[in-house]
N, CA, C and O atoms as a GROMACS GRO file, in nm:
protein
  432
    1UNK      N    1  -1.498  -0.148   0.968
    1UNK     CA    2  -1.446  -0.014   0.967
    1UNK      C    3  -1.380   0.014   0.831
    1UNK      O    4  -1.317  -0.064   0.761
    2UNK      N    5  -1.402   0.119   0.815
    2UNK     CA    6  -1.326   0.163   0.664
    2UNK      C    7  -1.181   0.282   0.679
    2UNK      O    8  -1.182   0.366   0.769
    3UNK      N    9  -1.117   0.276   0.626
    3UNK     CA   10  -0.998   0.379   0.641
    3UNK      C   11  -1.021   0.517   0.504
    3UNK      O   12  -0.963   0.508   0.395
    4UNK      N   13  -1.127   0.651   0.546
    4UNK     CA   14  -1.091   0.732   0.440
    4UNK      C   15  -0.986   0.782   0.422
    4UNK      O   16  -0.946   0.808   0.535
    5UNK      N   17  -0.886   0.823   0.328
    5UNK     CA   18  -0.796   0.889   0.314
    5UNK      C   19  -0.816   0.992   0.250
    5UNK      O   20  -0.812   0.965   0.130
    6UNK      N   21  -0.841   1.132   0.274
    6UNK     CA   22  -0.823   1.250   0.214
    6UNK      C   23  -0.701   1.330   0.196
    6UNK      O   24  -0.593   1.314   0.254
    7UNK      N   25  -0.734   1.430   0.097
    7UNK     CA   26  -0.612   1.504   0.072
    7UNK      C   27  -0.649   1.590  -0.006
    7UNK      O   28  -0.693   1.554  -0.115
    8UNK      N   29  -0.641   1.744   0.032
    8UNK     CA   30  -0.663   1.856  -0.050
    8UNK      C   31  -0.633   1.832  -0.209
    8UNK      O   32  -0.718   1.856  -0.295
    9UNK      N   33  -0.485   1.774  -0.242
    9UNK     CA   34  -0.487   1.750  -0.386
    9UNK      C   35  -0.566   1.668  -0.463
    9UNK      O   36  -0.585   1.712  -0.576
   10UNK      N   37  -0.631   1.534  -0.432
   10UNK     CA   38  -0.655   1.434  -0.476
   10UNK      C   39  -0.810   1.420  -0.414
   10UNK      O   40  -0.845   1.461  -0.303
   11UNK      N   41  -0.888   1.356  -0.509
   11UNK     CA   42  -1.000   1.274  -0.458
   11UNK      C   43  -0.957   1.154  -0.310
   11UNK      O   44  -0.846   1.106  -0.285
   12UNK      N   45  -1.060   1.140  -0.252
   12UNK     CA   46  -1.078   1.015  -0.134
   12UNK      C   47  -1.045   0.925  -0.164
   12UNK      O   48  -1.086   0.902  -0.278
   13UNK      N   49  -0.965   0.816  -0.110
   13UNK     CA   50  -0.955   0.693  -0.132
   13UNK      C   51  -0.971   0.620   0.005
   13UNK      O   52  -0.905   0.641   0.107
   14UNK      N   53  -1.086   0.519  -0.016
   14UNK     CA   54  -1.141   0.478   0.071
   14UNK      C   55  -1.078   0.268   0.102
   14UNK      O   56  -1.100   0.161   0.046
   15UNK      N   57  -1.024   0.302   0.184
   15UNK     CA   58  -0.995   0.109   0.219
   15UNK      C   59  -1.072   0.047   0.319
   15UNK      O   60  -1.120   0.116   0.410
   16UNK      N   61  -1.092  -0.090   0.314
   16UNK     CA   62  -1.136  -0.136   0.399
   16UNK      C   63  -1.069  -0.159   0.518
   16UNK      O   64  -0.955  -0.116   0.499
   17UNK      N   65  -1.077  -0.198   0.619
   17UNK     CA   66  -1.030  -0.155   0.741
   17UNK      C   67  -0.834  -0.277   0.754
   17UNK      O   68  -0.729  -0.229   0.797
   18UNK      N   69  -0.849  -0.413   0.706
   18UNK     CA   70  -0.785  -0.457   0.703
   18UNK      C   71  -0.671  -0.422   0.594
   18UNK      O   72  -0.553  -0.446   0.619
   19UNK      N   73  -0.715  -0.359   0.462
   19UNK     CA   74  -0.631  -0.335   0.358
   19UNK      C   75  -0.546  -0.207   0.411
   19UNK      O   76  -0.428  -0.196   0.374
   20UNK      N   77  -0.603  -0.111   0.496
   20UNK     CA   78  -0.546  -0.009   0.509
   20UNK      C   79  -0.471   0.006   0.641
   20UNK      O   80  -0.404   0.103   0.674
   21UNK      N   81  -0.495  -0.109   0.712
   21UNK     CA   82  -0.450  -0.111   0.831
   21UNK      C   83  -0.344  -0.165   0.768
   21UNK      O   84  -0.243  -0.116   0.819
   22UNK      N   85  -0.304  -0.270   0.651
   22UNK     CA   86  -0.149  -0.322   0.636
   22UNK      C   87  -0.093  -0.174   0.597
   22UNK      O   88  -0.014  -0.124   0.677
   23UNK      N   89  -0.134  -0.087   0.455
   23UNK     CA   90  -0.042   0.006   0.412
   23UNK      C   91  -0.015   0.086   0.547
   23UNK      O   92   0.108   0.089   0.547
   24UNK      N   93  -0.039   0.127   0.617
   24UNK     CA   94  -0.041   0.215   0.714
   24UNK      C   95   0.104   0.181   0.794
   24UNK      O   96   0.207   0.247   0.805
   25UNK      N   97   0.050   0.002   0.864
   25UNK     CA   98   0.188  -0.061   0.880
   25UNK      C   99   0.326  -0.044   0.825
   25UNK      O  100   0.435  -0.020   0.878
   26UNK      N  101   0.276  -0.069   0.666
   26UNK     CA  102   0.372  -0.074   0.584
   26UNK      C  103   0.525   0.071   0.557
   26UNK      O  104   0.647   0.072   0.540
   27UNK      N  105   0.403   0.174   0.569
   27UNK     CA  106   0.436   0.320   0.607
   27UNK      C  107   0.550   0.359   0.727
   27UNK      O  108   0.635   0.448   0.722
   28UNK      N  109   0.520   0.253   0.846
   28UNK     CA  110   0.550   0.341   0.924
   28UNK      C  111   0.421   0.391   1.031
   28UNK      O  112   0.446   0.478   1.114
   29UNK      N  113   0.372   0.370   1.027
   29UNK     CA  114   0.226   0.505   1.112
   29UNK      C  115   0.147   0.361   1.132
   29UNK      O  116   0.153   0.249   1.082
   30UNK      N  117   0.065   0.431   1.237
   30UNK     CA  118  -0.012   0.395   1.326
   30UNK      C  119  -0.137   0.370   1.275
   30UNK      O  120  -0.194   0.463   1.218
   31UNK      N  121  -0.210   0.221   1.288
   31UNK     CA  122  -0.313   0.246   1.228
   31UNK      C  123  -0.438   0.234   1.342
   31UNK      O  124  -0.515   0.147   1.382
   32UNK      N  125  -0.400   0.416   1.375
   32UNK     CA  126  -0.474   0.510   1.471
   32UNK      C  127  -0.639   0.481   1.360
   32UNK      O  128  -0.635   0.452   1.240
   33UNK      N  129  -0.752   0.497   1.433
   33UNK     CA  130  -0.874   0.570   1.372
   33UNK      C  131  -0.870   0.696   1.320
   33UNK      O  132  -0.964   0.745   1.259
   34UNK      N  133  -0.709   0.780   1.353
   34UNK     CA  134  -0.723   0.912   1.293
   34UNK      C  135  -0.548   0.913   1.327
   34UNK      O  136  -0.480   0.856   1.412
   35UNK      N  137  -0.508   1.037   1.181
   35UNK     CA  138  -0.390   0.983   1.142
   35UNK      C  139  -0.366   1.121   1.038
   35UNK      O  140  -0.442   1.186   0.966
   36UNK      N  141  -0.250   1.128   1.066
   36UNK     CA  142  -0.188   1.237   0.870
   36UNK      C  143  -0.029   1.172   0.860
   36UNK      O  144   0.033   1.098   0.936
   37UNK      N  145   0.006   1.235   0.728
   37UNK     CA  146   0.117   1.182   0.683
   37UNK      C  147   0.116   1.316   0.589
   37UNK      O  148   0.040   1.350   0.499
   38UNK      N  149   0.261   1.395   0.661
   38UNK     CA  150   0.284   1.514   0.619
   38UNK      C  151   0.346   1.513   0.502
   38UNK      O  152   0.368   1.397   0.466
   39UNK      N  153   0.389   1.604   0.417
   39UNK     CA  154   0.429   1.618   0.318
   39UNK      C  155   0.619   1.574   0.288
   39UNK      O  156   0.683   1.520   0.198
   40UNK      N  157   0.647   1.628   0.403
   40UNK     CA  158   0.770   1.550   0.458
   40UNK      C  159   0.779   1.453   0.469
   40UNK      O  160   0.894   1.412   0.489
   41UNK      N  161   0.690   1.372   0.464
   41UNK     CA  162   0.702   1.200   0.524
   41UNK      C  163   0.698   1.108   0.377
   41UNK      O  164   0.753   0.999   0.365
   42UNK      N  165   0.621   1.176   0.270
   42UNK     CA  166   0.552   1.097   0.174
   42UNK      C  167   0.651   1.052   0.113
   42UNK      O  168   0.631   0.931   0.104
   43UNK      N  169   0.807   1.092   0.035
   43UNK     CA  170   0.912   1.012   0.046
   43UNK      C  171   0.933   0.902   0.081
   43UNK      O  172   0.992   0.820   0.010
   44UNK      N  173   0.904   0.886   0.159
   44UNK     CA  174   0.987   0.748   0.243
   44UNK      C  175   0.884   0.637   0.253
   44UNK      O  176   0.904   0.516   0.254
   45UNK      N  177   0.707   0.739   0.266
   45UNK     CA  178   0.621   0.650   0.239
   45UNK      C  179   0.619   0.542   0.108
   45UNK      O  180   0.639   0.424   0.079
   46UNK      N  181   0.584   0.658   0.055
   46UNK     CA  182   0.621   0.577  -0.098
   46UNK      C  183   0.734   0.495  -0.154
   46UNK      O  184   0.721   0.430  -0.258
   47UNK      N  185   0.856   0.498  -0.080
   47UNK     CA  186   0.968   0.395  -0.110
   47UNK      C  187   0.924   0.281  -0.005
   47UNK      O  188   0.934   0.172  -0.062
   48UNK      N  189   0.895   0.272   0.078
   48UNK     CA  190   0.859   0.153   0.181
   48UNK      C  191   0.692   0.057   0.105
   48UNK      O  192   0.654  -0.060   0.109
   49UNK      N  193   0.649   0.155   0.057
   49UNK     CA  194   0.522   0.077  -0.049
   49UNK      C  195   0.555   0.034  -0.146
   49UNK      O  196   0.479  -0.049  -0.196
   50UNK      N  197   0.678   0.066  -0.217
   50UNK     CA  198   0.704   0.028  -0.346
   50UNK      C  199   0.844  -0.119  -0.323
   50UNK      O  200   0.865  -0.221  -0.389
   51UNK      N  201   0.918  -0.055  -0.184
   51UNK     CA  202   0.960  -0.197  -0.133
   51UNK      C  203   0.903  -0.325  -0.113
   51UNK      O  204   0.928  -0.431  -0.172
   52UNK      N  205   0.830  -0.303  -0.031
   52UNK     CA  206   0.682  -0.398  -0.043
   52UNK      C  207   0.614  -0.468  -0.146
   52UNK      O  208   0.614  -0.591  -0.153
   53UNK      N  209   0.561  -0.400  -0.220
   53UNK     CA  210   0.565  -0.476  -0.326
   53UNK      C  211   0.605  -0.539  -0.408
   53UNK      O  212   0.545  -0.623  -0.476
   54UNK      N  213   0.781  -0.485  -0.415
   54UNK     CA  214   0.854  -0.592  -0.514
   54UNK      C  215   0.892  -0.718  -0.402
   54UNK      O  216   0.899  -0.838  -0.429
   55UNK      N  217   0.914  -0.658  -0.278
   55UNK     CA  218   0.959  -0.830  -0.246
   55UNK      C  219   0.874  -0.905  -0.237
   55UNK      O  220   0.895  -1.026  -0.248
   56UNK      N  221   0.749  -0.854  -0.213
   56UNK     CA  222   0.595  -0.965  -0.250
   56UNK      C  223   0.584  -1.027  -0.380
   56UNK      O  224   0.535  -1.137  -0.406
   57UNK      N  225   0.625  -0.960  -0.445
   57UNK     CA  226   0.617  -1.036  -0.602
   57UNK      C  227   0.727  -1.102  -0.617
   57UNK      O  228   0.726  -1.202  -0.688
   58UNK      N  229   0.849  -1.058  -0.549
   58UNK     CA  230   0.938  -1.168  -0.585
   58UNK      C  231   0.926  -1.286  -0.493
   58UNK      O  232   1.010  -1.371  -0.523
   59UNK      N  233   0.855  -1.318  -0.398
   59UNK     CA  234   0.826  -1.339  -0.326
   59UNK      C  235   0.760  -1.483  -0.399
   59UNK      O  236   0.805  -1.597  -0.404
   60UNK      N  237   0.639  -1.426  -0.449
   60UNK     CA  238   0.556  -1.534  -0.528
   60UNK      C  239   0.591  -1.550  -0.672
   60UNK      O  240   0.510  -1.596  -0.752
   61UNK      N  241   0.703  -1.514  -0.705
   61UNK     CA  242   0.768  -1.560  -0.827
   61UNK      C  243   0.916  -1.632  -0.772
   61UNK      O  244   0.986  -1.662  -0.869
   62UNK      N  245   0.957  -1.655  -0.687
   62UNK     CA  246   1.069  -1.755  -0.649
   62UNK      C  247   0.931  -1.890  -0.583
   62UNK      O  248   0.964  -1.999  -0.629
   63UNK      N  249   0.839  -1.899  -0.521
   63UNK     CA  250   0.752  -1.993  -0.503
   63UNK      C  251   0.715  -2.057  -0.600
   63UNK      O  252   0.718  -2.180  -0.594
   64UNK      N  253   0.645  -1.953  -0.784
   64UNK     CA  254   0.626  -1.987  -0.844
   64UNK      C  255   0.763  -2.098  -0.947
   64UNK      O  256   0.704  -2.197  -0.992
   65UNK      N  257   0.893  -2.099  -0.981
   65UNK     CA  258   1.004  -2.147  -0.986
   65UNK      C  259   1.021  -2.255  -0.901
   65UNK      O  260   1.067  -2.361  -0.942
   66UNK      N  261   0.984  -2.234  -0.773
   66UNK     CA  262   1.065  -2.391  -0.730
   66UNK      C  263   0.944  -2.492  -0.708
   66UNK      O  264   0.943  -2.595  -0.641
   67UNK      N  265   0.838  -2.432  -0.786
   67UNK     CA  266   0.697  -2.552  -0.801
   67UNK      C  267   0.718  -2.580  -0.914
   67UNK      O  268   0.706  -2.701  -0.932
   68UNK      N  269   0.760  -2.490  -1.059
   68UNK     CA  270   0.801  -2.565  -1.149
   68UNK      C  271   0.922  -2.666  -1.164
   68UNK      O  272   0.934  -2.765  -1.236
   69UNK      N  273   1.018  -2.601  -1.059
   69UNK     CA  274   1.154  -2.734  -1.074
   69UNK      C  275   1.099  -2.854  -1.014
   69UNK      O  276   1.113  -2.958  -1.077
   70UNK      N  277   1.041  -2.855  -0.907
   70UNK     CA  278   0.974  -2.993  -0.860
   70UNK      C  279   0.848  -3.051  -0.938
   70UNK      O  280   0.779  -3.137  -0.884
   71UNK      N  281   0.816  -3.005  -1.064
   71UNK     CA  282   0.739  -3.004  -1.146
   71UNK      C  283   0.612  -3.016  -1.088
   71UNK      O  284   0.543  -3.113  -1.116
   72UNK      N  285   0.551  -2.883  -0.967
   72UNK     CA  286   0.441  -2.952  -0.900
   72UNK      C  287   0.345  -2.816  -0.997
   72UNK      O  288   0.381  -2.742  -1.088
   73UNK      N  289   0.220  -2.833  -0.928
   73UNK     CA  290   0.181  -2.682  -1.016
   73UNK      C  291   0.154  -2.597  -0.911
   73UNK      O  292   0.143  -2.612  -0.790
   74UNK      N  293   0.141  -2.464  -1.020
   74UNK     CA  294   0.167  -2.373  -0.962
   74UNK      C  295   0.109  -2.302  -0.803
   74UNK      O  296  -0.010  -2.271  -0.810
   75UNK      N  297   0.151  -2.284  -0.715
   75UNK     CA  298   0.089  -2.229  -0.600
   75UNK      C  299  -0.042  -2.143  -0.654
   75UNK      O  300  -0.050  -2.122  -0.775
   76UNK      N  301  -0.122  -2.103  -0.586
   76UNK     CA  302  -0.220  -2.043  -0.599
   76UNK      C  303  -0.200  -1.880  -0.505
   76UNK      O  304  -0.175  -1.882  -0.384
   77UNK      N  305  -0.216  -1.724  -0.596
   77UNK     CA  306  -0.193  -1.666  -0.491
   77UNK      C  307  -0.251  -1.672  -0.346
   77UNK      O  308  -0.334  -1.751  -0.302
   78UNK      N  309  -0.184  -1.566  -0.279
   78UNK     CA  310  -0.246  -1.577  -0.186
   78UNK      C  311  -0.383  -1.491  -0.153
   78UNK      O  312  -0.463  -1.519  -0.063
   79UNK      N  313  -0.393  -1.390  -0.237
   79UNK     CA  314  -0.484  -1.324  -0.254
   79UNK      C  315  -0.502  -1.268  -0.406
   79UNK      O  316  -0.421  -1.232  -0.491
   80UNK      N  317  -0.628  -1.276  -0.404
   80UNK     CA  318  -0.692  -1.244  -0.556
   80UNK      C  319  -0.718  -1.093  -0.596
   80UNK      O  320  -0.786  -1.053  -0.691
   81UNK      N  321  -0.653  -1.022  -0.504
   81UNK     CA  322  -0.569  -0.865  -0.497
   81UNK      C  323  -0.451  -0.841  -0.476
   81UNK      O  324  -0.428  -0.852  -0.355
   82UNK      N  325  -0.352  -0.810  -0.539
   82UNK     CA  326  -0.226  -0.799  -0.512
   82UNK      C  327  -0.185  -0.720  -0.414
   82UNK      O  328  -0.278  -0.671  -0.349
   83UNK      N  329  -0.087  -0.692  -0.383
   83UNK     CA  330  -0.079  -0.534  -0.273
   83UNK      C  331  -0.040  -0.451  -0.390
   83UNK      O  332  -0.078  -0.334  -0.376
   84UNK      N  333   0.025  -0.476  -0.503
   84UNK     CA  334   0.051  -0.350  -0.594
   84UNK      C  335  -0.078  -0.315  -0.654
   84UNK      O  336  -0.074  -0.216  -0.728
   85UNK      N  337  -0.169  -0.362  -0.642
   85UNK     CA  338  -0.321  -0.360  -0.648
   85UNK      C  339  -0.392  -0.257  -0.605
   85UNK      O  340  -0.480  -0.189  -0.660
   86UNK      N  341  -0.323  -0.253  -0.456
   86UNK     CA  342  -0.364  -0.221  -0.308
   86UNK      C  343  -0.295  -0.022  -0.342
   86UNK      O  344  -0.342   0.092  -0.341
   87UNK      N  345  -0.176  -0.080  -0.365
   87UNK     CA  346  -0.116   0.005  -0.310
   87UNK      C  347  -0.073   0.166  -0.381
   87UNK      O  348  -0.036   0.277  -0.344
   88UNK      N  349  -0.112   0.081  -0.526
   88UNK     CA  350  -0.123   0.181  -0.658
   88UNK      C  351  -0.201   0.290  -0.640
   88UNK      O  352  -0.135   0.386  -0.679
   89UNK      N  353  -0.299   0.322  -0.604
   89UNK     CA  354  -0.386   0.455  -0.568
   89UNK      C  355  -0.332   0.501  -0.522
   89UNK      O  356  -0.268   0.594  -0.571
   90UNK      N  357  -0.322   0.450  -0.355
   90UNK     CA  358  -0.217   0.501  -0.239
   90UNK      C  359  -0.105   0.579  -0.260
   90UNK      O  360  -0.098   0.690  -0.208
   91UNK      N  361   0.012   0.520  -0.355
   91UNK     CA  362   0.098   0.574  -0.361
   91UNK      C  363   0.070   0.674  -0.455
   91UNK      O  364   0.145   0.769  -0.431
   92UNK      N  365  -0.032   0.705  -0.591
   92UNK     CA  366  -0.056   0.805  -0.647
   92UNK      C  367  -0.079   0.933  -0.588
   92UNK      O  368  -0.038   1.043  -0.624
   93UNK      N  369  -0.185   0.889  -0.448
   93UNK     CA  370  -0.241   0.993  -0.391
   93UNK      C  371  -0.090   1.043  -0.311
   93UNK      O  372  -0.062   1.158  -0.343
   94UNK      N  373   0.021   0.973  -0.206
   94UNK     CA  374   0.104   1.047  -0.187
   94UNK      C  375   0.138   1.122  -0.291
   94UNK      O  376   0.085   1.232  -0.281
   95UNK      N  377   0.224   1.108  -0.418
   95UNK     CA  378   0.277   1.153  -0.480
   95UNK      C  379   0.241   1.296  -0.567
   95UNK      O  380   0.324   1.375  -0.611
   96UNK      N  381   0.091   1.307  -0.579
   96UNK     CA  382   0.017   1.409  -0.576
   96UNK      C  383   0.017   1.508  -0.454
   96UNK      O  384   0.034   1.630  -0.455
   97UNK      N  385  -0.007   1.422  -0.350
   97UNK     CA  386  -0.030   1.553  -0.257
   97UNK      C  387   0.170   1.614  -0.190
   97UNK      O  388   0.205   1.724  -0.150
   98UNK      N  389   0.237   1.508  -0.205
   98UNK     CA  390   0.361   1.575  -0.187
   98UNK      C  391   0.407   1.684  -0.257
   98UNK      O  392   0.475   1.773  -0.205
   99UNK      N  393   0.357   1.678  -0.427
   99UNK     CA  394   0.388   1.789  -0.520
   99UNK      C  395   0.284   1.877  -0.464
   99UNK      O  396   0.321   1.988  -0.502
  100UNK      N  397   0.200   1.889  -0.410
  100UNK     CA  398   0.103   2.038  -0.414
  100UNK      C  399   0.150   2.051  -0.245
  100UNK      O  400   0.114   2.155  -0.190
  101UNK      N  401   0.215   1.969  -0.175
  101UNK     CA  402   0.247   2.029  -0.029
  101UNK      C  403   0.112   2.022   0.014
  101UNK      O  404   0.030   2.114   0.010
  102UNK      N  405   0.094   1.907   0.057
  102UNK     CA  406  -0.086   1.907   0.135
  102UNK      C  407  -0.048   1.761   0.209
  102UNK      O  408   0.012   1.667   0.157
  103UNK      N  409  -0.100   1.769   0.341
  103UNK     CA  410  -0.144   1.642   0.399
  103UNK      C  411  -0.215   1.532   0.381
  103UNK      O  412  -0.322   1.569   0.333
  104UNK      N  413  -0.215   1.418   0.393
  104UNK     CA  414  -0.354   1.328   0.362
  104UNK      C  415  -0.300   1.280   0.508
  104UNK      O  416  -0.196   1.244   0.562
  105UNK      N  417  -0.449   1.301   0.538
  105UNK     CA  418  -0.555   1.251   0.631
  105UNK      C  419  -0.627   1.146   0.631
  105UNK      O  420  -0.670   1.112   0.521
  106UNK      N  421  -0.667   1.049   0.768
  106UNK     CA  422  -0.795   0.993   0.767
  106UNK      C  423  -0.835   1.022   0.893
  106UNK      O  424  -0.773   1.075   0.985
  107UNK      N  425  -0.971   0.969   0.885
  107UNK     CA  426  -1.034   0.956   1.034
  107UNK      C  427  -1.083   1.147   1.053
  107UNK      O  428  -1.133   1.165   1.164
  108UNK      N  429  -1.077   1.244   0.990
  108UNK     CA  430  -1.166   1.357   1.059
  108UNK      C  431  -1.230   1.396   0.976
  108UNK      O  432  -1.312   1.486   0.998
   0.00000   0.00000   0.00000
């Protein structure tokens, strides 16, 4: 399954079903087959994505530190996509469609 995300302001951004099922989580909201996130909401969206991501990185930068004090090497991520990876479109497309006052949608 894929997650489209539309939005009058912005081009589609399309996730795969697992990538978009975390941001969705991450959000707040339901990861319904069909879904919006009003213009009111995108605030809070976007601070809970951008939370996310720093404690993930700090996350694997305190892992990365205490493999160098035990002088082991370095962990390997855990994925060869970051979520700020992930999440960078995402939060563009809120931040666009909050300034023009438009919904993004998936699933219709």
């Amino acid at each position: 399954m894929l997650y489209k995300f539309k939005s009058k302001a912005t081009g589609d951004l399309i996730m795969l079903e697992p990538n978009g099922r975390r941001v969705l989580q991450l959000i707040g909201k339901s990861p319904d087959p069909t879904g919006i996130i009003q213009p009111a909401q995108m605030p809070a969206a976007i601070a809970a994505l951008e939370a996310a991501v720093a404690q993930e990185e700090a996350e694997h930068k305190a892992a990365e530190q205490e493999a160098e004090a035990k002088g082991e090497k370095l962990p390997p991520k855990a994925d060869t996509v970051s979520l700020r990876q992930r999440a960078v479109p995402f939060i563009d497309m809120l931040r666009r469609s909050e300034a023009a006052g438009h919904d993004v949608v998936w699933g219709v």
